[in-house]
C-alpha positions in Angstrom: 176.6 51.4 150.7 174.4 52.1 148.1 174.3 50.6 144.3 175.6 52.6 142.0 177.8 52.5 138.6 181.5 51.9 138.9 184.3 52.2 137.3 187.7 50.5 137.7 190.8 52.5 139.4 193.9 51.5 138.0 197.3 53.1 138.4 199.9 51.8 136.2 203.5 51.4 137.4 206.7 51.3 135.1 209.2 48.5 135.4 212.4 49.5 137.5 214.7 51.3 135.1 217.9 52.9 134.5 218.8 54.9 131.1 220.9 57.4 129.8 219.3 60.2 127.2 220.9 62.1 125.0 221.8 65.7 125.8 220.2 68.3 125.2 216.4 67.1 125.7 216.6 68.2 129.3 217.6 71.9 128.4 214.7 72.3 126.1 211.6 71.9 128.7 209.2 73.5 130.8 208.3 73.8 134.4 204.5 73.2 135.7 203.0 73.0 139.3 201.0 70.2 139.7 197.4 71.2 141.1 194.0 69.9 142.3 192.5 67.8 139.5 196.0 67.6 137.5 196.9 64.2 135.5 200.0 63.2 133.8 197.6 62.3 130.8 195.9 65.5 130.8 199.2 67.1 131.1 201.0 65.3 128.4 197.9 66.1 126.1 198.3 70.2 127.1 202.2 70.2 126.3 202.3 67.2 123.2 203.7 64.6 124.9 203.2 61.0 126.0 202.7 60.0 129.7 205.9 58.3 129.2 208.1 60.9 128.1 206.7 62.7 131.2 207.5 60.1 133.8 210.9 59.5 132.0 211.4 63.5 132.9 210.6 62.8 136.2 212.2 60.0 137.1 208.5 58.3 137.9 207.9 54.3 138.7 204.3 55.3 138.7 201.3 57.7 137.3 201.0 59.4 140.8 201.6 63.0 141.2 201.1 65.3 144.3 199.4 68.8 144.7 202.2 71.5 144.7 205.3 69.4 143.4 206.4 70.8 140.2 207.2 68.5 137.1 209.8 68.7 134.3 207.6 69.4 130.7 209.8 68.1 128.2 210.1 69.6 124.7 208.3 66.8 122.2 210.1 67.7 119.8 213.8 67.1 121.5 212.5 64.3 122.8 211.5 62.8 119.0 214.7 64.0 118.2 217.1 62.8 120.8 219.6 59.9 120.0 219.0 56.3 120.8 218.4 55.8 124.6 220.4 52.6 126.9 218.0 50.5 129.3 219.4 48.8 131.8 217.2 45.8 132.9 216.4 45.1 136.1 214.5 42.5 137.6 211.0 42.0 136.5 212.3 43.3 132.9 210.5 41.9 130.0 210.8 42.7 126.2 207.3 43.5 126.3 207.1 45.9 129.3 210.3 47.9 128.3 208.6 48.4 124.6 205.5 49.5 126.1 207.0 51.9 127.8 209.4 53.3 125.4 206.8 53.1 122.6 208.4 50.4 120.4 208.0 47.5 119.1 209.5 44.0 120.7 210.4 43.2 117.0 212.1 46.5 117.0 214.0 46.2 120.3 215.2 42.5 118.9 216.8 44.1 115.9 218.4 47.1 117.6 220.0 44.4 119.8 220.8 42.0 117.6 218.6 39.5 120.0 217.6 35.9 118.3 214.8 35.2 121.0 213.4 36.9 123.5 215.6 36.1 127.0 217.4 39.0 128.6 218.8 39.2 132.0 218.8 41.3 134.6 221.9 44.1 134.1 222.0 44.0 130.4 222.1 47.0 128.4 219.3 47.2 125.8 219.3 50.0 123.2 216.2 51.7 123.0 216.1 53.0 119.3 213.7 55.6 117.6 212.0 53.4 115.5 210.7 50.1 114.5 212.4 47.0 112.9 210.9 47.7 109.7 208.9 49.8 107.6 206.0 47.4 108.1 206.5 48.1 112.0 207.0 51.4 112.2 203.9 52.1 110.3 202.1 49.9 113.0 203.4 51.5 115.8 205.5 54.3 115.2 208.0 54.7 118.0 206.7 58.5 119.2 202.8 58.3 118.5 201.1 61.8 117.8 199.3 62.3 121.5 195.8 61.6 119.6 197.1 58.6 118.9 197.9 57.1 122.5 194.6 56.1 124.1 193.6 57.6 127.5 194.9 55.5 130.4 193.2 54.8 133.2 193.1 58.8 135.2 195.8 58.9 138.1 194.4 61.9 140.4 197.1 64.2 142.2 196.1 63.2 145.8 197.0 65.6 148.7 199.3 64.5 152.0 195.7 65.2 154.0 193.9 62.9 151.8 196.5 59.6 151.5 196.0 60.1 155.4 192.4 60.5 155.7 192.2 57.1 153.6 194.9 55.5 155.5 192.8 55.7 158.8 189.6 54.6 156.8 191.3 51.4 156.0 192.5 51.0 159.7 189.0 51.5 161.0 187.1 49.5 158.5 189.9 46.6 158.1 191.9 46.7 161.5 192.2 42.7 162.5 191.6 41.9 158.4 194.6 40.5 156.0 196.8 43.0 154.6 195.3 42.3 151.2 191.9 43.0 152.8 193.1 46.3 153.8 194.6 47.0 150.1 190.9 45.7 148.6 189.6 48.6 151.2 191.7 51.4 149.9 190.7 50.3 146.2 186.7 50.5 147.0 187.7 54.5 147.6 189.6 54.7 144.9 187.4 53.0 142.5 184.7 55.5 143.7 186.8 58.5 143.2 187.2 57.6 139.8 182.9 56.9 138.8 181.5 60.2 137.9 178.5 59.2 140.0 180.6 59.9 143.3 182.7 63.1 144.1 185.9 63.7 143.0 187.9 63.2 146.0 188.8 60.7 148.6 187.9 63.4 151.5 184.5 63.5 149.8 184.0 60.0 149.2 184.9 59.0 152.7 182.5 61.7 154.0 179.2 61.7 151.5 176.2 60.6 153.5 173.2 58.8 152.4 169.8 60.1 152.1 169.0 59.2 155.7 171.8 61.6 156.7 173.7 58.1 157.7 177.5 58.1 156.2 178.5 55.8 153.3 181.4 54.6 155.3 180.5 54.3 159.1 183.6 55.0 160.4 183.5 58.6 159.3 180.2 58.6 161.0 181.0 56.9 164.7 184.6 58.7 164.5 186.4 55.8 164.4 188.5 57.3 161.4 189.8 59.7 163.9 192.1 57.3 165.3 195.3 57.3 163.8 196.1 54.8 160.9 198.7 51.7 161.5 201.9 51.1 159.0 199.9 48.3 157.8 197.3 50.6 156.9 199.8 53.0 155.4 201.6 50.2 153.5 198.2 49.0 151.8 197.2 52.7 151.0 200.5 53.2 148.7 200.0 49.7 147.1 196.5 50.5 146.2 197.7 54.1 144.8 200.7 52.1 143.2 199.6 49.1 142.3 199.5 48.3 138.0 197.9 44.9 138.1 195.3 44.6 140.3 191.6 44.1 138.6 189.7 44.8 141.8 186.8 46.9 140.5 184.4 46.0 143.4 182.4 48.8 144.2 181.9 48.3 148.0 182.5 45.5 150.7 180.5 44.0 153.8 180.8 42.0 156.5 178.0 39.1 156.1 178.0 38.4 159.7 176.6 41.9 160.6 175.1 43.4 157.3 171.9 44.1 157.1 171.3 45.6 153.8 169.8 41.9 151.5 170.6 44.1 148.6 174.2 44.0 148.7 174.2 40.0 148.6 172.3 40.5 145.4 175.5 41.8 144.0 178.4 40.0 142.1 181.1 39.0 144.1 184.6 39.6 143.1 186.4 38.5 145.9 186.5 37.2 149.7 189.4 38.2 151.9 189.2 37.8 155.4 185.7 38.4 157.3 184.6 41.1 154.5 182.9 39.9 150.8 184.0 42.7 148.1 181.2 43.1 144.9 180.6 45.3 142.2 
């Protein structure tokens, strides 16, 4: 694998939830088939709305999206509009994550609820209101922010059935006999590749691109070893790599130091060890 500038793949994943909206928002939005190259950012900045309001339309846990589904657009301005929303909590619920992802404040979410500290439980029914606990707050962060005023997350890439697959078997050849988390770090290498400018654009393309010696960057996809069809282990650590919101793996490849021969790679900073393979950026 050859040096190169990286930088970190990240897909964000919303806390469990459950909510009722006010009618009416639902009637006033727009339909769009999700293509090659399509994010919800990118999407939400074409149509004036956040990345939440669109995952809230679509019932998402995650940013992931898929060629050829088709998404609910919702109108901004019934969504700005709409009445006070109910959140149920669920488990892994905090005050912080549920006003992140409504766009309030935790001060604001305390008042609405009448809440003296910050301890809910799992069940409760929080009222999400439009704005802030005061003036003072909801100057500092309004509860709907103008899209220029959200910054860009981290991109979430619609991925293709053919591709998840394609990187599926990757990680069984390159990680078969490794820990599971071993075969997640594996997926993330890819994915963290996909996302550099430096690299192509795709995970087909990333598996695939060959050095200058006409050798492949991966040498499964060389030896045909990626051929071989990709175990539920493999499978399960592909999704939690596309899925996963807190992992800070931005290594930029991984080697084995029994068998690699390349000295420049243990040059490299090392962000992790798992298994029989040494991940480094």
């Amino acid at each position: 694998m050859k040096k190169t500038t990286m930088k970190k793949w990240v897909f964000a994943s919303a806390a469990s939830l459950s909510f009722l909206a006010a009618q009416g928002t639902a009637e006033a939005a727009a339909l769009h088939k999700v293509v090659k190259g399509d994010t919800l950012w990118e999407l939400g900045q074409q149509n004036g709305v956040t990345v939440d309001e669109l995952k809230k339309a679509n019932h998402r846990q995650n940013d992931m999206i898929y060629i050829g589904e088709t998404l609910t657009i919702p109108d901004h301005t019934a969504v700005q509009a709409s009445s006070s929303i109910v959140h149920k909590v669920a488990k892994g619920d905090t005050l912080f994550s549920i006003a992140k992802h409504y766009g309030v404040t935790v001060e604001g979410l305390k008042a609405a609820n009448h809440l003296q500290n910050d301890t809910i439980y799992i069940g409760q029914s929080l009222t999400i209101g439009n704005g802030s606990s005061s003036a003072e707050a909801q100057t500092a962060q309004p509860a709907a922010p103008a899209v220029n005023q959200q910054p860009a997350p981290p991109q979430s890439v619609a991925i293709s059935a053919e591709d998840k697959d394609l990187l599926s078997r990757l990680v069984e050849a390159e990680a078969k006999g490794e820990p599971y988390q071993g075969k997640v770090a594996v997926a993330i290498v890819v994915l963290n590749r996909v996302a550099s400018p430096e690299f192509p654009n795709s995970i087909h393309d990333v598996i695939y691109q060959q050095l200058e010696n006409g050798e492949y960057q991966f040498t499964p996809a060389g030896n045909g070893a990626i051929n071989q069809p990709a175990s539920d282990d493999s499978k399960r650590a592909v999704n939690e790599a596309l899925a996963s919101q807190n992992h800070t793996n931005d290594a930029l490849y991984f080697y084995n130091p029994q068998i690699a021969t390349n000295d420049w790679l243990e040059t490299r900073q090392v962000t992790a060890v798992i298994g029989n393979h040494v991940f480094a950026k």
